[in-house]
C-alpha positions as CSV (number, residue, x, y, z in Angstrom):
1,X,108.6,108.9,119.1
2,X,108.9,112.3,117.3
3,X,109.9,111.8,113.9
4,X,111.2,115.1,111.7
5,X,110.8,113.9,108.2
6,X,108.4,114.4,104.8
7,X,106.1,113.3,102.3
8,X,104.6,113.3,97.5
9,X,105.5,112.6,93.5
10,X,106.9,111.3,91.0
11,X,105.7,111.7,87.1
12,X,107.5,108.7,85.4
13,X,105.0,107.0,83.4
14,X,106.4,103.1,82.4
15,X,104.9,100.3,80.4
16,X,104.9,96.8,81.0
17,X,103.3,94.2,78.9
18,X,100.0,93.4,80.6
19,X,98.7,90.2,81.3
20,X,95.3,88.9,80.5
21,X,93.7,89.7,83.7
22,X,95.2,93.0,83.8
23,X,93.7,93.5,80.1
24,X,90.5,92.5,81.3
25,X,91.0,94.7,84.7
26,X,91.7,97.9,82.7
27,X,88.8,97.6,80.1
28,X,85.9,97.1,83.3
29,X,87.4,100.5,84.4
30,X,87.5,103.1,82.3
31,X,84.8,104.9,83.0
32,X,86.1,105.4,86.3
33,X,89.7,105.8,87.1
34,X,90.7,108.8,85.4
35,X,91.3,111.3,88.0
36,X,93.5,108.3,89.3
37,X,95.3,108.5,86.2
38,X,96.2,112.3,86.5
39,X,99.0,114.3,88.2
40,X,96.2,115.2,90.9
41,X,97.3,111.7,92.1
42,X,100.7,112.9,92.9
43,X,102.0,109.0,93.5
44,X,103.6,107.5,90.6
45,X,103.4,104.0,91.3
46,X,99.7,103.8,91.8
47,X,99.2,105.6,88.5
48,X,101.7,103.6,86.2
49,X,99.8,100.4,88.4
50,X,96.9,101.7,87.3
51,X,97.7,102.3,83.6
52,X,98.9,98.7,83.4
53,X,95.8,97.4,84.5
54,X,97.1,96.0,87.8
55,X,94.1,97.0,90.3
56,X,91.9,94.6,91.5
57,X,88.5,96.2,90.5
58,X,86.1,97.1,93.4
59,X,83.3,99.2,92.6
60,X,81.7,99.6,95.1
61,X,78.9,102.2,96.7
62,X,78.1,103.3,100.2
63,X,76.2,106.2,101.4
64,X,76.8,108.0,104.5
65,X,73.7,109.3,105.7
66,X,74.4,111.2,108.6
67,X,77.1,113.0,107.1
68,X,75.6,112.8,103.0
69,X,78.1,111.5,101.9
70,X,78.5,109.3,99.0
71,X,81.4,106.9,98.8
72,X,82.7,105.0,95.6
73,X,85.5,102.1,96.7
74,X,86.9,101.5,93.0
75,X,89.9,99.7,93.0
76,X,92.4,98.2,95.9
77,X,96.3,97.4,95.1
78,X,98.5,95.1,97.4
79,X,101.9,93.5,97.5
80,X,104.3,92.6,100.5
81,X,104.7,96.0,101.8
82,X,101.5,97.6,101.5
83,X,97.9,97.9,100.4
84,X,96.3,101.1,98.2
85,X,92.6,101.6,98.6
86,X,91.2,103.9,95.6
87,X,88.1,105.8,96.5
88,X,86.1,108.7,96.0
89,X,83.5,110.7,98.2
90,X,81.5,113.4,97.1
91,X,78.2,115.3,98.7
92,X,75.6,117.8,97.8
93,X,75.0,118.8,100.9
94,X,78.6,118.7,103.4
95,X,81.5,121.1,102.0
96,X,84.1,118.9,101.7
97,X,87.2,120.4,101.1
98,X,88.7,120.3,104.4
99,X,87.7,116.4,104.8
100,X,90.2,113.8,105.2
101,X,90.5,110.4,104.8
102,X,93.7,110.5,107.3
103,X,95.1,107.3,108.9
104,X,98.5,109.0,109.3
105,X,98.3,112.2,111.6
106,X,94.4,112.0,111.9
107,X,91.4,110.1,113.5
108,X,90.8,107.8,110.6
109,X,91.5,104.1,111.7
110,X,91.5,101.6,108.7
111,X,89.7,98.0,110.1
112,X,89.9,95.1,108.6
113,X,87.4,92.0,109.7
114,X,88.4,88.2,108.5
115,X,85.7,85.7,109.3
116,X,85.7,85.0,113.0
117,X,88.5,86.8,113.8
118,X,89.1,89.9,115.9
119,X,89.1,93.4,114.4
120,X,92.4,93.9,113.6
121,X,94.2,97.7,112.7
122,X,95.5,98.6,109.9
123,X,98.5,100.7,110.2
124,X,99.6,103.1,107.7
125,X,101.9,103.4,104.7
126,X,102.8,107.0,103.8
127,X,100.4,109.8,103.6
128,X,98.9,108.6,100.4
129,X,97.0,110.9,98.3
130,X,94.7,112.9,97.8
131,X,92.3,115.4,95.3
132,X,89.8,117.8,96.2
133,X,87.8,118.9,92.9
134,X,85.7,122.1,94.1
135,X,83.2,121.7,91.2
136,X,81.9,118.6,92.1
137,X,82.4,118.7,95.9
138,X,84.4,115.2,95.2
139,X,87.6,114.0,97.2
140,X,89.6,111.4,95.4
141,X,92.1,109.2,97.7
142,X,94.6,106.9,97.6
143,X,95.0,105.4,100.7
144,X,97.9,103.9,102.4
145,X,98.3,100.8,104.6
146,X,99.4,97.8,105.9
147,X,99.7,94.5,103.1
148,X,96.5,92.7,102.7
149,X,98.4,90.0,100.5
150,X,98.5,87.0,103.0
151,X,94.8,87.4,103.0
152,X,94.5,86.8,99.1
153,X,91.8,84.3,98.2
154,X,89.7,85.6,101.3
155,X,86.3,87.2,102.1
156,X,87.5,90.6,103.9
157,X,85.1,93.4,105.3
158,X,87.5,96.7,105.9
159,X,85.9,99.7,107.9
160,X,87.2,103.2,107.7
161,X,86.3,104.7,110.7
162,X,86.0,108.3,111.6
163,X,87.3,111.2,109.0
164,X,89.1,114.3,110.2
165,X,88.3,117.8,109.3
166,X,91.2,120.6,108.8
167,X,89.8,124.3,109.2
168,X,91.2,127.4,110.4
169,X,94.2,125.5,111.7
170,X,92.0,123.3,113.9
171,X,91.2,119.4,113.6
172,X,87.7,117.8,114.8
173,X,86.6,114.5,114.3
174,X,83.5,113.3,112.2
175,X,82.5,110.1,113.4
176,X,81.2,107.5,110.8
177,X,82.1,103.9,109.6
178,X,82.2,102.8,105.9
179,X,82.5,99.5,105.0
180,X,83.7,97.7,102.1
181,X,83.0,93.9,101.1
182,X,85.0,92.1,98.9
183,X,87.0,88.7,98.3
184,X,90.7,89.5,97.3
185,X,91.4,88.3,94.4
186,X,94.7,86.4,93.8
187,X,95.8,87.5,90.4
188,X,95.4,90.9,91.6
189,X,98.7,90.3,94.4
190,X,101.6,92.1,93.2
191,X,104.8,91.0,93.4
192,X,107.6,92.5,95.3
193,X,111.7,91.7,94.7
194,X,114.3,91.7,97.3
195,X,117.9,92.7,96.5
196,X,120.6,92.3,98.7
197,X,122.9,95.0,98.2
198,X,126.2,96.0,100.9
199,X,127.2,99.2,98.6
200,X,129.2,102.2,100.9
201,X,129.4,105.5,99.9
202,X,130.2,109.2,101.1
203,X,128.0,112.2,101.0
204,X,128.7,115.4,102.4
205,X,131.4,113.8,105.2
206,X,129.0,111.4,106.1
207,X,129.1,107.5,105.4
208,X,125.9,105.9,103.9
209,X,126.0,102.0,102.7
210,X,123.0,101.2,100.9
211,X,121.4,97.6,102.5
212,X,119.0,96.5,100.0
213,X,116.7,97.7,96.9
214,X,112.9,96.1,97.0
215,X,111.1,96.3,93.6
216,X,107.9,96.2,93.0
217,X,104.8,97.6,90.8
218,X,104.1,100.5,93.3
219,X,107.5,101.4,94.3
220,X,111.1,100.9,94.4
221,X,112.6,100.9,97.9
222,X,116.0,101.8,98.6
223,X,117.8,100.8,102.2
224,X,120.0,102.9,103.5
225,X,121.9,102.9,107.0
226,X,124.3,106.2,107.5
227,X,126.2,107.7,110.1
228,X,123.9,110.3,110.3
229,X,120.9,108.0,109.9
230,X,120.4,107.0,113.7
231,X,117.4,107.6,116.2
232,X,118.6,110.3,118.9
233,X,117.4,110.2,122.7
234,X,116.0,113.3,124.3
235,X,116.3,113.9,128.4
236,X,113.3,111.9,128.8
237,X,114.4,109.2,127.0
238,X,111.6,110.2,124.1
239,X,113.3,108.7,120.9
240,X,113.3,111.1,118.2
241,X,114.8,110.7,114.6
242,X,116.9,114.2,112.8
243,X,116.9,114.0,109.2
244,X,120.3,112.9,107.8
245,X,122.2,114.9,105.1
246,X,121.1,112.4,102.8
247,X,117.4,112.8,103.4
248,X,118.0,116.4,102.9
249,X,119.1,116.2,99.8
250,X,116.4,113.0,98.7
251,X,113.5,115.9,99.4
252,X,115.8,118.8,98.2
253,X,114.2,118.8,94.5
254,X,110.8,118.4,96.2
255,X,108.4,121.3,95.3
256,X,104.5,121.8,96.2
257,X,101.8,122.9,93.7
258,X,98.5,123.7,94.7
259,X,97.0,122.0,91.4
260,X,99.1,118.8,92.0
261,X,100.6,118.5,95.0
262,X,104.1,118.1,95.8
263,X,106.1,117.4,92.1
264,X,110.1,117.3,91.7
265,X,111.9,120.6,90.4
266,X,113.7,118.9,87.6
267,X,115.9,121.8,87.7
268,X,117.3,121.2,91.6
269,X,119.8,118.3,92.3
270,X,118.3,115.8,94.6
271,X,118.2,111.9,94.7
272,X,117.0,110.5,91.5
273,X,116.9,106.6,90.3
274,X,118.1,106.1,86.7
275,X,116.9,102.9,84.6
276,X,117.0,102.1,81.3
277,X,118.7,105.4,81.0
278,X,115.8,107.0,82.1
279,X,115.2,108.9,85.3
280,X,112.8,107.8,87.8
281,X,111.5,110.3,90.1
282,X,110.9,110.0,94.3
283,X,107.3,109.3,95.5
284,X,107.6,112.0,98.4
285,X,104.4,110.9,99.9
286,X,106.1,107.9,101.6
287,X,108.7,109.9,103.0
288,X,107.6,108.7,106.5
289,X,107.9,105.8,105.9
290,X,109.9,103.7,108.5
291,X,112.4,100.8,108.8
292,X,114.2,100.2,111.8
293,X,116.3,102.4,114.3
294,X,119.0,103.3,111.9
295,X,117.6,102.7,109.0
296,X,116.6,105.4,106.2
297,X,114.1,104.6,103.3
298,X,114.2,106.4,99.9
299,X,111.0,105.4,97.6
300,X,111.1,105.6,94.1
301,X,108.6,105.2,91.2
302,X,108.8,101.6,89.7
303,X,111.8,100.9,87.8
304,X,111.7,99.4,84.0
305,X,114.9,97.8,84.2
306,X,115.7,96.1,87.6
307,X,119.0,94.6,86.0
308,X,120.1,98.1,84.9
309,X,119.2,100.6,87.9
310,X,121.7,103.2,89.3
311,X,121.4,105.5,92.2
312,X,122.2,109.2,91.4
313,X,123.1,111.2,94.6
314,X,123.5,115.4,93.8
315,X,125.3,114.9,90.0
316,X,128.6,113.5,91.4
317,X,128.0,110.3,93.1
318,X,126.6,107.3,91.3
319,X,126.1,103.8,92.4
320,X,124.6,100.4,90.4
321,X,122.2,99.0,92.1
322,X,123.1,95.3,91.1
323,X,124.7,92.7,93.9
């Protein structure tokens, strides 16, 4: 299925009282997780998770030998929706700016391996993100896939296999496998909210009723099905999805920096959350991803007030986000 849509950012940074475990999460990582904590990481919901302590430390080394590559699995993330696996790899020897950790459009398959059970694949969530710092020779990634939450309480082995190099407009595959160990830890299983909502609205001659807002730590979700919103069907019977109006103007205020990635233009109109009278960027990294056949998916940062959360479309249109 060809699919004509987008990805990265959101800079909202939100506090939420932390728990104990999440107090004793943050203070075993701070030697660590800074670049995690910076607007390299151009997701806004792994770095306010972050900030509050809601990772489930990892820490974790593996060396690559064939390719010299040394890989750091620091923390991991999960709730209903999705999992996000922090890491870093860095090399004296292998240049590895055009390296990628890329389940999305690449060769990288993500693995995961439960007792007896058959290797099952991971698919992905959004492009997640990523950091190349040319001093070091040191990728930093936040990678994006399928929930690992029914697993909580469990001994897990995940695999990335194979990375994908970018150069001169060309793609070739590495081949490797790195493994991480680890039991998931309960405490560390975020919570995600569903919200039935049934709200219509119009948008440039087009009718869009929003279905249902999910909240959670990483992310707020917005469901949308539109007029404009549906998948088409070429002469081959190929299904392929045209951005609607609306997704237009979600990614209008989307701009890309080569320092931090893709940021919003806080002076263009776009698609903006407001909570707590403050406004609460897109994460434009998730921009693929995918519901059903008519259905659209705006992602937000985490919201501070889920009782008092309103969707801004352009400067006009305006809709609560309450049942």
């Amino acid at each position: 299925m060809k699919i004509l849509v987008a990805s990265v950012v959101s800079l909202t940074m939100l506090f939420f009282p932390l728990t104990t475990q999440a107090i004793h999460n943050k203070e075993t990582k701070q030697s660590h997780d800074k670049i995690f904590l910076s607007k390299h990481i151009d997701d806004a919901g792994v770095r306010m998770a972050i900030h509050q302590g809601l990772d489930q430390p990892v820490d974790r080394t593996f060396y690559d030998n064939k390719n010299d590559i040394k890989v750091h699995f620091e923390s991991l993330l999960t709730d209903d929706k999705e999992t996000k696996l922090l890491l870093t790899f860095q090399s004296k020897k292998t240049n590895l700016k055009n390296y990628y950790v890329d389940n999305f459009e690449g060769d990288t398959k993500i693995n995961l391996f439960v007792g007896n059970e058959q290797k099952k694949f991971l698919r992905c969530v959004g492009w997640g993100s990523r950091y190349y710092d040319s001093k070091e020779n040191k990728v930093a990634k936040a990678l994006s896939f399928e929930s690992l939450k029914k697993y909580a309480g469990q001994e897990i082995r995940l695999e990335i296999e194979n990375l994908t190099v970018y150069d001169n407009n060309k793609a070739r595959k590495v081949k490797t496998i790195w493994p991480l160990d680890l039991k998931l830890d309960k405490s560390a299983m975020l919570k995600r909210e569903f919200r039935e909502i049934n709200k219509e609205f119009n948008f440039e001659k087009e009718t869009y009723k929003i279905k249902k807002v999910e909240f959670s730590p990483l992310e707020t979700r917005v469901v949308v099905t539109g007029s404009d919103t549906k998948l088409h069907m070429d002469e081959n019977g190929s299904k392929y999805r045209v951005m609607s109006k609306l997704e237009h103007k979600w990614l209008n205020s989307r701009e890309v920096n080569k320092k931090y990635g893709y940021f919003v233009d806080n002076k263009k109109s776009g698609v903006f959350l407001k909570s707590a009278g403050e406004k609460v960027d897109p994460i434009f990294n998730k921009g693929e991803v995918e519901d059903t056949d008519d259905e659209y998916i705006m992602i937000f940062a985490p919201v501070k007030d889920r009782q008092d959360c309103i969707l801004e479309v352009g400067y006009d249109i305006k809709i609560p986000l309450i049942n």
